[in-house]
N, C-alpha and C positions, 0 to 999 in steps of 0.2 A: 573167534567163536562162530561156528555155522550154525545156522540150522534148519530143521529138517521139520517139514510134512507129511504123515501119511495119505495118499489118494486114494481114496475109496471110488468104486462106479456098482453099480445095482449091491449092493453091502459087500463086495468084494473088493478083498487089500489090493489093488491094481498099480503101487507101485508107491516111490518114493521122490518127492520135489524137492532140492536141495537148495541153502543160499548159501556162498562161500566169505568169507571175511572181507571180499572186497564188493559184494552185495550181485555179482552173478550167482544163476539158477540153471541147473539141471535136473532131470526127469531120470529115472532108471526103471522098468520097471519088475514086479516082483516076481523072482523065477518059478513060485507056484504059482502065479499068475500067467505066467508064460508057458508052464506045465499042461495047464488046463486049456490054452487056448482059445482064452478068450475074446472078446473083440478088444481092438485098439480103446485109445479113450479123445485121440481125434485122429483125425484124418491124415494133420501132416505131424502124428507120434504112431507111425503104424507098432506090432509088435515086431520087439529085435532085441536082444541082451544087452547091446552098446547104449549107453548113457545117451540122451539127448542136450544138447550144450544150450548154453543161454538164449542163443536166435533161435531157438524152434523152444524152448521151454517157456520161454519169458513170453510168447502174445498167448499161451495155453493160461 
């Protein structure tokens, strides 16, 4: 069973934080957020469509 986070940043859905059955986290974030082009929500998750995997999710 996973589960899942919605990330909000200034009241915008900015993406989704994942934990998988074996307790890693990944980041993705929302392609209407990525639409709009908004800012990153840090520095080392810039924006990009590709998931971000547990060593860059996990200290976020």
């Amino acid at each position: 069973m996973s589960r899942a986070l919605d990330v909000y940043l200034r009241g915008d859905k900015a993406g989704l934080l994942e934990q998988d059955e074996a307790g890693q986290l990944s980041f993705a974030y929302d392609s209407e957020y990525l639409a709009q082009n908004k800012v990153a929500i840090s520095v080392s998750m810039p924006l990009r469509e590709e998931a971000f995997s547990d060593a860059v999710a996990r200290p976020f």
